[in-house]
C-alpha positions, 0 to 999 in steps of 0.5 A: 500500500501507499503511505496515505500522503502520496495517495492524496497528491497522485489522485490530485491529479485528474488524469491519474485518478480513473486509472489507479483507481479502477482495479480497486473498483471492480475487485474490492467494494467502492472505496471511499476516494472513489467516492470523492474522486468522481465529483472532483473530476468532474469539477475541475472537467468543467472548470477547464470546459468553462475556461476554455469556452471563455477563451475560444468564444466565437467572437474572439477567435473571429476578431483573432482571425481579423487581426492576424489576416490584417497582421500578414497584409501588411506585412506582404512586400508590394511586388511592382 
């Protein structure tokens, strides 16, 4: 078994948490951090979906878009 500690800071980590804890799920009953594991992986899900749904919204990536195509006009030398 690990020491208590270095359970907590692994299963910190959202990633970690569904495959360490999954032979634990199916050969013994539930253990308790599965019990908290599951809300606090889906918390920090929707904090990143939220997070990113601020940052990609539509009219930003547009006016991203408008920025960088006038960025790369006017950095086109004239051909004459």
């Amino acid at each position: 078994m690990m020491p208590l500690g270095l359970k907590l800071l692994i299963y910190a980590f959202p990633t970690s948490y569904p495959i360490l804890i999954t032979k634990d799920m199916i050969l013994n009953p539930m253990p308790f951090e599965a019990v908290l594991g599951i809300p606090y992986s889906a918390t920090i899900t929707a904090a990143v979906l939220y997070v990113t749904s601020l940052i990609m919204s539509p009219e930003k990536l547009l006016t991203l878009q408008h920025r960088l195509r006038l960025r790369v006009k006017k950095e086109k030398p004239v051909i004459e």
